[in-house]
C-alpha positions as CSV (number, residue, x, y, z in Angstrom):
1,X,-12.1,-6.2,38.9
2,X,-13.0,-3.6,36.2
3,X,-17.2,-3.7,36.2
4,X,-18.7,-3.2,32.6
5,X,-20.0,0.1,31.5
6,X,-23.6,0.3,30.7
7,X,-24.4,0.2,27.5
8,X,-24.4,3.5,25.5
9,X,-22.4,5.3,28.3
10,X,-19.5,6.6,26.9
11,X,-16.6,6.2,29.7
12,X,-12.4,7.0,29.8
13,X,-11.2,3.7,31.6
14,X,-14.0,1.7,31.4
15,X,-14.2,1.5,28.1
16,X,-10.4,2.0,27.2
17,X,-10.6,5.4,25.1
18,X,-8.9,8.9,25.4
19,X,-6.6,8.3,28.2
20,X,-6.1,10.8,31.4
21,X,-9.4,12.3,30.9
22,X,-11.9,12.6,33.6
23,X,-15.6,10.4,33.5
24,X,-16.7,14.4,33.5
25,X,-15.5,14.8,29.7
26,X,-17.2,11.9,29.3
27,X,-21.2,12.6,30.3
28,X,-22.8,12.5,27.0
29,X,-24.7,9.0,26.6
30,X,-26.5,9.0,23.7
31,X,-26.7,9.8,20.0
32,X,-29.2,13.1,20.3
33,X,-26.6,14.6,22.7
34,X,-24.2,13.8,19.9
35,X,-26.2,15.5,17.3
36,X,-27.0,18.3,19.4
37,X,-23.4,18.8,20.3
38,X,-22.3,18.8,16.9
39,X,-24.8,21.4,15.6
40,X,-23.9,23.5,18.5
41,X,-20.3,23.1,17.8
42,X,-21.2,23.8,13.8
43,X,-22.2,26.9,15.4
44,X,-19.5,28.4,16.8
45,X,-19.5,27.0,20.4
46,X,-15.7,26.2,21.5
47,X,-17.1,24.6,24.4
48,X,-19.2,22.3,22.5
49,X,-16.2,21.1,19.8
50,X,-13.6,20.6,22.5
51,X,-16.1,17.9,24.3
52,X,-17.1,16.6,21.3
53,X,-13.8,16.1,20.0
54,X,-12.6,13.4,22.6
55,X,-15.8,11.5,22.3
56,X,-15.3,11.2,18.5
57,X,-12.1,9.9,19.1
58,X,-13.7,7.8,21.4
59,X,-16.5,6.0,19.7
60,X,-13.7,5.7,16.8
61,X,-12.1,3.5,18.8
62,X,-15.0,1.3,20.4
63,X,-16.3,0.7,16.4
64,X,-12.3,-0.4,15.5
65,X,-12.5,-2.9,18.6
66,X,-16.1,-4.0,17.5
67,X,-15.3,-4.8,14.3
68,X,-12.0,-6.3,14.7
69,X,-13.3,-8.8,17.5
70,X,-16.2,-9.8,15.1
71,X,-18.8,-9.0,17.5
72,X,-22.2,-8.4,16.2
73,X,-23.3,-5.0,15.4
74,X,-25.4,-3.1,18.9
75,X,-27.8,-0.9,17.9
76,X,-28.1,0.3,21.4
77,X,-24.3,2.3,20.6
78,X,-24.1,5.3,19.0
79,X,-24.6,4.6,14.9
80,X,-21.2,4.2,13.2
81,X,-22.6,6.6,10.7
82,X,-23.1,9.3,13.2
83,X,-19.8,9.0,14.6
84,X,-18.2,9.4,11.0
85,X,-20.4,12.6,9.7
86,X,-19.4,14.3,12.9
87,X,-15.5,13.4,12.9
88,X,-15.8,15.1,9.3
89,X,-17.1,18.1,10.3
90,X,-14.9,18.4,13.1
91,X,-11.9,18.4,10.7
92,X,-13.9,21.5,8.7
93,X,-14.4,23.9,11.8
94,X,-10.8,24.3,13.0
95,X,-8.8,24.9,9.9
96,X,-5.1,25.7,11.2
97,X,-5.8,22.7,13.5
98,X,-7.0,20.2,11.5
99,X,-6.0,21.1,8.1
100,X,-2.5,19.8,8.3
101,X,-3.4,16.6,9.8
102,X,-6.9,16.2,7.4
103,X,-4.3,14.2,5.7
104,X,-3.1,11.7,8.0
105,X,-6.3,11.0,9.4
106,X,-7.9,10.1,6.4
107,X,-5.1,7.9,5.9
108,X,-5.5,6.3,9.5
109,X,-9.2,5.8,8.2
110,X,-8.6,4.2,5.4
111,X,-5.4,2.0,6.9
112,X,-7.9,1.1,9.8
113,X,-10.9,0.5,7.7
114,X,-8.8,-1.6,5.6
115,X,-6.8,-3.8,8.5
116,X,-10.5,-4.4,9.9
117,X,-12.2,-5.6,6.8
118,X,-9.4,-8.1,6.0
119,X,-9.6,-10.0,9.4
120,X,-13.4,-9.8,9.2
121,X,-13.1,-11.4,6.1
122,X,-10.6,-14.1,6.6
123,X,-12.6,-14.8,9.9
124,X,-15.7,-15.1,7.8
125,X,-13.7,-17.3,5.2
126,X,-12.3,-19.3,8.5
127,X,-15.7,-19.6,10.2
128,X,-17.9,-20.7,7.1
129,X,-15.7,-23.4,5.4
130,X,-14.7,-20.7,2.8
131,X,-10.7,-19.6,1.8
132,X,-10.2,-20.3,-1.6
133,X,-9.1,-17.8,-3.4
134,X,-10.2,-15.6,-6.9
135,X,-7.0,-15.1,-7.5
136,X,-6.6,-15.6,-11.8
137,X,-3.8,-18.5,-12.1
138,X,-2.0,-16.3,-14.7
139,X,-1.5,-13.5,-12.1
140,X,2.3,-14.1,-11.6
141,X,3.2,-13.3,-15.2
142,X,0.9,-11.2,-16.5
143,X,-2.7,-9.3,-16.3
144,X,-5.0,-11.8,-16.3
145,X,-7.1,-12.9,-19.5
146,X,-10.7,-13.2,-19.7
147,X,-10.2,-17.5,-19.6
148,X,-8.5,-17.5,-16.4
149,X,-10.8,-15.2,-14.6
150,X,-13.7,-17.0,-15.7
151,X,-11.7,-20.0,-14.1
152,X,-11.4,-18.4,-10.6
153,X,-14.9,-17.4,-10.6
154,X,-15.6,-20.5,-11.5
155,X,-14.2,-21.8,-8.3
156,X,-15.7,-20.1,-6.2
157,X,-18.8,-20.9,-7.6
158,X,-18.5,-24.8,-7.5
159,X,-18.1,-24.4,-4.0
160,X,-20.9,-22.8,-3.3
161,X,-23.2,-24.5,-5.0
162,X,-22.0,-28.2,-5.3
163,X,-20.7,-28.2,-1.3
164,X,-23.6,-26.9,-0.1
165,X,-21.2,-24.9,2.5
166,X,-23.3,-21.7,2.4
167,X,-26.5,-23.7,3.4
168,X,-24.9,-23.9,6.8
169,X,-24.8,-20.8,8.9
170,X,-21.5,-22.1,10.8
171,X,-19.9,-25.2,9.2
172,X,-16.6,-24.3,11.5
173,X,-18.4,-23.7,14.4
174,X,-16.9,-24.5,17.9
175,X,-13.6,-25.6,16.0
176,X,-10.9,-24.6,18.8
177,X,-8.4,-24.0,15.6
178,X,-10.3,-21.7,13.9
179,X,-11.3,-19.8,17.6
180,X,-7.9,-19.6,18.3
181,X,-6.6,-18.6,14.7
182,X,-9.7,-15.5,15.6
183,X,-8.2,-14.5,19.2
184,X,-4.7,-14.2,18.3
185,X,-5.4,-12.3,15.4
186,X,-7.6,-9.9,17.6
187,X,-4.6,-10.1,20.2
188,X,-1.7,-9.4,18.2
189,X,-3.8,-6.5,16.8
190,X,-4.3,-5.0,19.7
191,X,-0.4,-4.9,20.7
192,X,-0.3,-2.7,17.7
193,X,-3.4,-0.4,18.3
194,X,-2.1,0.2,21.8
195,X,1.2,0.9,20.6
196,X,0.0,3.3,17.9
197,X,-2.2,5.3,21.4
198,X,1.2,5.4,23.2
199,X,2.4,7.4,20.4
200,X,-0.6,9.7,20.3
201,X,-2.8,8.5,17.4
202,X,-2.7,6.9,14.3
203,X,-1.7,10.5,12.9
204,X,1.4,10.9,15.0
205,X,2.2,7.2,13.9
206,X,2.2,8.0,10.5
207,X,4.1,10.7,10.6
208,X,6.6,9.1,12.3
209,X,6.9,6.3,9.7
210,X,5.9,3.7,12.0
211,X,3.1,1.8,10.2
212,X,5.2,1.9,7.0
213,X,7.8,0.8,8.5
214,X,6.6,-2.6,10.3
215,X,4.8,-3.7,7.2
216,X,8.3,-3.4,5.1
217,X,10.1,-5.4,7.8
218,X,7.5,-8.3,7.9
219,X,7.7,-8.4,4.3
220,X,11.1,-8.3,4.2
221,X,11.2,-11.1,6.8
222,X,8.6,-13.3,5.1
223,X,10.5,-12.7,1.4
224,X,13.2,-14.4,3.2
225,X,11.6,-17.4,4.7
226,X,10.6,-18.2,1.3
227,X,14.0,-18.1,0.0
228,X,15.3,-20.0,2.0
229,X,12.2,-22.6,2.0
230,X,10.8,-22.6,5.0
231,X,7.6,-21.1,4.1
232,X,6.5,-22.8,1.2
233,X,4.8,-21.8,-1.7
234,X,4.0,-24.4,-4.1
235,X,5.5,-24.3,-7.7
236,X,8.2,-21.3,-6.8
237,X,10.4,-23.1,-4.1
238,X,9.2,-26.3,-3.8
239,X,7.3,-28.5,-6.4
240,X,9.1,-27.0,-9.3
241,X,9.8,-27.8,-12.8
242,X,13.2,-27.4,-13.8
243,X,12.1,-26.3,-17.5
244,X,8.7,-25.4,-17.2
245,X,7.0,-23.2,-20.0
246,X,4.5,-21.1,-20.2
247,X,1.7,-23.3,-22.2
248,X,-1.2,-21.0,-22.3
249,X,-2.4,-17.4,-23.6
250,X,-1.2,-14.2,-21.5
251,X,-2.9,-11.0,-21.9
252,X,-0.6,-8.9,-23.8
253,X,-1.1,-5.2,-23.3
254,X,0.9,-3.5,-26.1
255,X,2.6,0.0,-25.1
256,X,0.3,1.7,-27.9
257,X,-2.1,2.0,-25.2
258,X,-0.2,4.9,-23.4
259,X,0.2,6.6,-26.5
260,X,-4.1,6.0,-27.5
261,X,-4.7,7.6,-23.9
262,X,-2.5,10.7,-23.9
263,X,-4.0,11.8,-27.7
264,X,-7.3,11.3,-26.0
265,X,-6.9,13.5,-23.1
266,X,-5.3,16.3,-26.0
267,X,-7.8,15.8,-27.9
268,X,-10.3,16.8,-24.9
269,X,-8.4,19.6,-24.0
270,X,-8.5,21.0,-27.5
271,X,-12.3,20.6,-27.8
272,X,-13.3,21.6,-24.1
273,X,-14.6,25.0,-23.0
274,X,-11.4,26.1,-21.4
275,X,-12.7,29.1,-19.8
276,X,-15.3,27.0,-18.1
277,X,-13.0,24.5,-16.6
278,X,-10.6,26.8,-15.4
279,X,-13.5,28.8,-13.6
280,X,-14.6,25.4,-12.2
281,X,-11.1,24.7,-10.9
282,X,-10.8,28.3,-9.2
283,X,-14.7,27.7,-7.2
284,X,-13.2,23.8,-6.4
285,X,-10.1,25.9,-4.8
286,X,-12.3,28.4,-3.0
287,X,-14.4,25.3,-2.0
288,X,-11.5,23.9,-0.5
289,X,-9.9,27.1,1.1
290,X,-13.6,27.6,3.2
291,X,-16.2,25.2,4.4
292,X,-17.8,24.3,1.0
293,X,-18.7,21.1,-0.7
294,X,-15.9,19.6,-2.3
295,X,-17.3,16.9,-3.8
296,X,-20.1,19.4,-5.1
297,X,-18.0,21.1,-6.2
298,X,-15.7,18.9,-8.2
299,X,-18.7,18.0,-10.3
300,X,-18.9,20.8,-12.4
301,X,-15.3,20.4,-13.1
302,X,-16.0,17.0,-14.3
303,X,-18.6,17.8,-16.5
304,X,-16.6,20.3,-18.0
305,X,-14.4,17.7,-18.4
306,X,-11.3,18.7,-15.9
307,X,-8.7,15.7,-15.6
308,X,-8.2,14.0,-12.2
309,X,-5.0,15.1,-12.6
310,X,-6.3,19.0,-13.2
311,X,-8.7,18.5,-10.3
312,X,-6.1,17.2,-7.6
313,X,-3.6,20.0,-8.5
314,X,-6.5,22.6,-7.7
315,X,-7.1,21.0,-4.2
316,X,-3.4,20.8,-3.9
317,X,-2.8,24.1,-3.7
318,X,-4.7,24.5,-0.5
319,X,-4.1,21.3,1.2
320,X,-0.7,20.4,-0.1
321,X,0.2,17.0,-1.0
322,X,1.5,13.9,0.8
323,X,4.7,12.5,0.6
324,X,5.8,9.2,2.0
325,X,9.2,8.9,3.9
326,X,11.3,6.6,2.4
327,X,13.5,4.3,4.2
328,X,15.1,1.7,4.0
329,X,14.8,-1.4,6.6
330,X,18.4,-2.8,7.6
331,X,19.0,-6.1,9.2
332,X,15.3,-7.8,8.8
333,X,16.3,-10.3,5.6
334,X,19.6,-10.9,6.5
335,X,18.8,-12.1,10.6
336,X,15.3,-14.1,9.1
337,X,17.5,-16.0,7.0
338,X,19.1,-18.1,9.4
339,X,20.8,-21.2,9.4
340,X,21.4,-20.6,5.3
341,X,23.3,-17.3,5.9
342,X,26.8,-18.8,3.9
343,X,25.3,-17.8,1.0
344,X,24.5,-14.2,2.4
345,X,27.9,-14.0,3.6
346,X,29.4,-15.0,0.1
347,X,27.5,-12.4,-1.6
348,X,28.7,-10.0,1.2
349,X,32.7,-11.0,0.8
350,X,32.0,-10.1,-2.8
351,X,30.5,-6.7,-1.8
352,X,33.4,-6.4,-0.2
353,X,35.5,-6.9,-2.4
354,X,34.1,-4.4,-4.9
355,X,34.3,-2.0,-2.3
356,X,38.3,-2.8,-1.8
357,X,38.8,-2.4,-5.8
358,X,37.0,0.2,-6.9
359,X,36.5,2.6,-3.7
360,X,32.7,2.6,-3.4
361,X,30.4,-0.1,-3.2
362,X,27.9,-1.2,-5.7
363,X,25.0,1.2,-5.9
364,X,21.9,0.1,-6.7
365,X,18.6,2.4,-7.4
366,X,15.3,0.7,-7.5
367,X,12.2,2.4,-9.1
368,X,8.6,2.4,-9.8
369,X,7.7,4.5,-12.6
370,X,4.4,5.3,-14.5
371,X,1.1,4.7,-12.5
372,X,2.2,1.6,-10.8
373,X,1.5,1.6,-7.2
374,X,3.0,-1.9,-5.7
375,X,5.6,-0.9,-3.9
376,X,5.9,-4.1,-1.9
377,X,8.6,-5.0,-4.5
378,X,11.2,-2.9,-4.8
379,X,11.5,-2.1,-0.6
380,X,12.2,-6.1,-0.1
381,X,14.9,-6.0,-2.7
382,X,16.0,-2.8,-0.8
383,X,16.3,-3.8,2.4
384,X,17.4,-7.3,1.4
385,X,20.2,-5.5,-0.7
386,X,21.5,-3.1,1.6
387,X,21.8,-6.4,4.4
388,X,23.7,-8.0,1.2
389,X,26.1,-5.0,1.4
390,X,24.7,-2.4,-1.7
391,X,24.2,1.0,-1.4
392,X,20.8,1.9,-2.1
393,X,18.4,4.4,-3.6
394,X,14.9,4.1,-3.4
395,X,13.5,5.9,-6.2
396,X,9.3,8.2,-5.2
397,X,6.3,6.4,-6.7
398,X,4.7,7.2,-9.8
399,X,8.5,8.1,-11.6
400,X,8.7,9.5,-15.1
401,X,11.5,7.4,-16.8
402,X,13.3,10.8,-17.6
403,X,12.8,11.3,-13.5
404,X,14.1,7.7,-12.8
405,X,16.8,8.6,-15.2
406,X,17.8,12.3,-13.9
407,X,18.0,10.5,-10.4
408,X,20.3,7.8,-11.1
409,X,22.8,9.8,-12.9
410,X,22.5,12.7,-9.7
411,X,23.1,9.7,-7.2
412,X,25.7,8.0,-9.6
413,X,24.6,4.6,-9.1
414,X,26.0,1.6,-11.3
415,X,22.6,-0.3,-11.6
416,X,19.1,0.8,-12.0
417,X,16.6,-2.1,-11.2
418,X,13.2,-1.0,-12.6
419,X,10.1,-3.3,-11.3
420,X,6.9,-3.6,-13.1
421,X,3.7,-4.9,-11.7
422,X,1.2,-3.2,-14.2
423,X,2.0,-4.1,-17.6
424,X,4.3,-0.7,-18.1
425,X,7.2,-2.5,-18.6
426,X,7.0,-2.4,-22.6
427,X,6.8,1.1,-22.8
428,X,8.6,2.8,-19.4
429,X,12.0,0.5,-19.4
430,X,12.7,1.1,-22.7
431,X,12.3,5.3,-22.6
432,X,14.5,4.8,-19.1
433,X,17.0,3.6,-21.0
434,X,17.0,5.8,-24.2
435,X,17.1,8.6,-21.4
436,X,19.9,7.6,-19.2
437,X,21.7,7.5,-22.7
438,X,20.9,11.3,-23.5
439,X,22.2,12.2,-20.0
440,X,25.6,10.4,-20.3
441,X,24.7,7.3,-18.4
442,X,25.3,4.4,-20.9
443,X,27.7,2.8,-18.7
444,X,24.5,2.6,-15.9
445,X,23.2,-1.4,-15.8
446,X,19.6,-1.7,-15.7
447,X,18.0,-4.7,-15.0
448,X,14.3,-5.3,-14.6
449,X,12.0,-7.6,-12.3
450,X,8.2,-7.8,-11.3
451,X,5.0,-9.6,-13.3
452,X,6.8,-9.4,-16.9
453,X,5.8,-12.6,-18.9
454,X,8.4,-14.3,-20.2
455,X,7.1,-13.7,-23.7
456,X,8.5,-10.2,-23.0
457,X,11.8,-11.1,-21.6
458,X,13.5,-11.1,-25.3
459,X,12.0,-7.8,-25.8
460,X,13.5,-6.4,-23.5
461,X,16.8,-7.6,-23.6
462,X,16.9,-6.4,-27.1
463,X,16.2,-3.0,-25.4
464,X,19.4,-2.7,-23.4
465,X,17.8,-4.6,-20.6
466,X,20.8,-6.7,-18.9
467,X,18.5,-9.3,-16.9
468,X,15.2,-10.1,-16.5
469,X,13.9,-11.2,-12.7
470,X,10.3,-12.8,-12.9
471,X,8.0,-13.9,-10.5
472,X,9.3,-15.8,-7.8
473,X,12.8,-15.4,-7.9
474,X,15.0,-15.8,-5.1
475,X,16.5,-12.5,-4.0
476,X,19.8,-14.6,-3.6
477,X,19.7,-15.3,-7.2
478,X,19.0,-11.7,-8.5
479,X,21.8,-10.4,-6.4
480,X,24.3,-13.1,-7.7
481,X,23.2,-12.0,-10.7
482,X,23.4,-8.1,-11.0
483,X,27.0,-8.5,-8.9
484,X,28.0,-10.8,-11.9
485,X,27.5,-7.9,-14.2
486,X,28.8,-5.2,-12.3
487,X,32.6,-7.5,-11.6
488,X,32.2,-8.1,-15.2
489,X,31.8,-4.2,-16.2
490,X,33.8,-3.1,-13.4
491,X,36.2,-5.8,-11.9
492,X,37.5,-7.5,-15.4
């Protein structure tokens, strides 16, 4: 039996960290030989960063367990905050090691530190009674107004004030289905963590697509329990109104807002110090290239009155910028889906068959375009798609419409469907459109889908929009749809 390590020792095995290592790699026990290894390592010594380095990794990993098993913080361990200041100057002092994978890890970072917080805080929700949501009820079909808001803070107060819960330090305590909601979450995550080390690191997983990838699948997976109805959500597949209406006020965000934002940034252009920002840029480059203060010295550009989008091109050009493999998951919707797969395999047959007639089979490009960065959308109707037999194209994030446009006509796709979760759908489908007709692609379907009131729908279809998907409908029924107007276009 494996005995506990003391605390503030930091061991290989015991302790489940860095792998083959020896317990030699491993003597430094407290936070002053942590400090004093990282000056000397600031330094220069070689010696001094490559034990370091493993022990970093190290405590990483015991703060990740810590926090995702919900145990209280020990201030007998090395400080959390320690542990972070030194991984980020570890990343500074070996640039053609680190600089390439500065990237990834900060991504790991932030994935991690965002996995963590949401289990701590459904555990905390579990634990004291809590779980209602703020979610504003007009979410679904719009950005929400200032009356529903108030209405989910609203809740949330009630609850804390008229049921007393939060006068009880544990309403939940000792319930066995709570505990066990807590250890499986803790288990299951752990399968994951120690799949990710048997690939080498969060940074190898990312790389190879691996995170990404799982979290498309199990959205694909749960987008098709709910069309088929076995996971229920109220109001959308079970519940429903067969003519409901929209009786209340949605926010309407008019597309003269875009236009009042780009005259603002020319008009600080034109009145800026030019010179001045450009010299701020070139010292926030430098900064970058050497060990400098970034942050420091991204100031001055902002007070010159840079743009973020200025500023990240200047740090581009010495640390590059990310892009995200896309893929598309095959096989996830079409295998959840069960028992209710004759309607898959109709929409299939009639794949098929459009294949048979006309050579090809109906190619479909999905897009995100403006500063919209839900991308949860558009890879379920992707993978769900190409298991219902389309080709597809999965368009980068943060698409121009004369981008979205150039790309469907280069991939010569027959529908374009454009998704819209951030109130861009007023100005950004319509420009798609007029530019898929300058570059000869009238004959090009588009069809739109995401949190577009229905208020808008008319809009849009006066636009050239052929069909309007809103919140909550079933992918079955948007396929049906868009193969309806491609046999009519194409088959009739």
């Amino acid at each position: 039996m494996q005995v506990p390590p003391k605390k503030g020792i930091i061991g290989s095995n015991p302790r489940g960290d860095a792998g083959p290592q020896s317990q030699e790699n491993f003597a430094i026990t407290t936070p002053n030989d942590i400090t004093r290894l990282l000056g000397e390592a600031t330094a220069g010594d070689e010696a001094a960063r490559d034990r370091l380095i493993p022990l970093v990794y190290a405590e990483l990993r015991v703060i990740a367990r810590r926090q995702l098993s919900g145990e209280r913080p020990d201030h007998t361990l090395t400080p959390t905050a320690l542990v972070h200041e030194a991984y980020l100057k570890l990343a500074k002092l070996d640039r053609i090691e680190w600089q390439n994978r500065a990237h990834f890890f900060a991504i790991a970072a932030r994935s991690m530190r965002n996995l963590l917080v949401d289990h701590a805080q459904r555990r905390n929700r579990q634990k004291r009674g809590g779980g209602v949501p703020d979610i504003p009820l007009d979410e679904a079909i719009g950005l929400p107004t200032d009356f529903s808001a108030r209405i989910a803070r609203n809740t949330q107060i009630i609850i804390q004030e008229e049921s007393e819960v939060t006068n009880v330090i544990d309403p939940l305590g000792g319930s066995y289905y709570i505990e066990s909601l807590t250890k499986s979450i803790v288990d299951e995550s752990q399968k994951i963590i120690d799949e990710i080390e048997q690939m080498g690191g969060m940074a190898k997983a990312i790389e190879s697509g691996m995170p990404k990838m799982r979290i498309e699948e199990s959205a694909a997976r749960k987008q098709a329990r709910i069309d088929r109805g076995s996971d229920v959500i109220v109001g959308v597949n079970k519940y429903t109104l067969p003519d409901e209406k929209i009786d209340f006020e949605v926010r309407e965000v008019p597309s003269s807002v875009r236009d009042e934002q780009v005259a603002r940034l020319k008009e600080i252009k034109q009145s800026r110090d030019n010179d001045a920002v450009e010299k701020a840029l070139a010292e926030l480059t430098r900064a970058a290239e050497s060990d400098g203060n970034i942050l420091e010295m991204a100031l001055p550009a902002v007070r010159a009155r840079a743009t973020v989008g200025e500023i990240s091109d200047a740090l581009e050009k010495v640390f590059g910028r990310y892009v995200a493999t896309t893929r598309c998951i095959s096989g996830a919707y079409s295998s959840e889906f069960g028992g209710s797969a004759d309607i898959i395999e109709k929409l299939r047959q009639r794949t098929e068959d459009f294949l048979s007639r006309q050579g090809r089979r109906p190619r479909i490009l999905v897009t995100k375009m403006g500063q919209d960065g839900h991308d949860r959308g558009i890879k379920v109707i992707a993978s769900s798609y190409a298991d219902l037999g389309f080709d597809v194209d999965i368009s980068p994030m943060f698409q121009t419409p004369e981008e979205a446009a150039k790309m469907a006509i280069e991939n010569d796709v027959h529908v374009v469907g454009a998704s819209s979760l951030a109130a861009g759908h007023k100005s950004l489908i319509p420009s798609l459109i007029e530019e898929l007709g300058k570059l000869g692609g009238e004959e090009i379907i588009v069809v739109a889908g995401g949190v577009i009131p229905p208020g808008d729908y008319e809009f849009l279809y006066n636009a050239g929009v052929e069909a309007v998907f809103g919140p909550g409908t079933p992918i079955p029924v948007s396929a049906d749809a868009t193969l309806s107007l491609l046999e009519k276009k194409h088959l009739s």
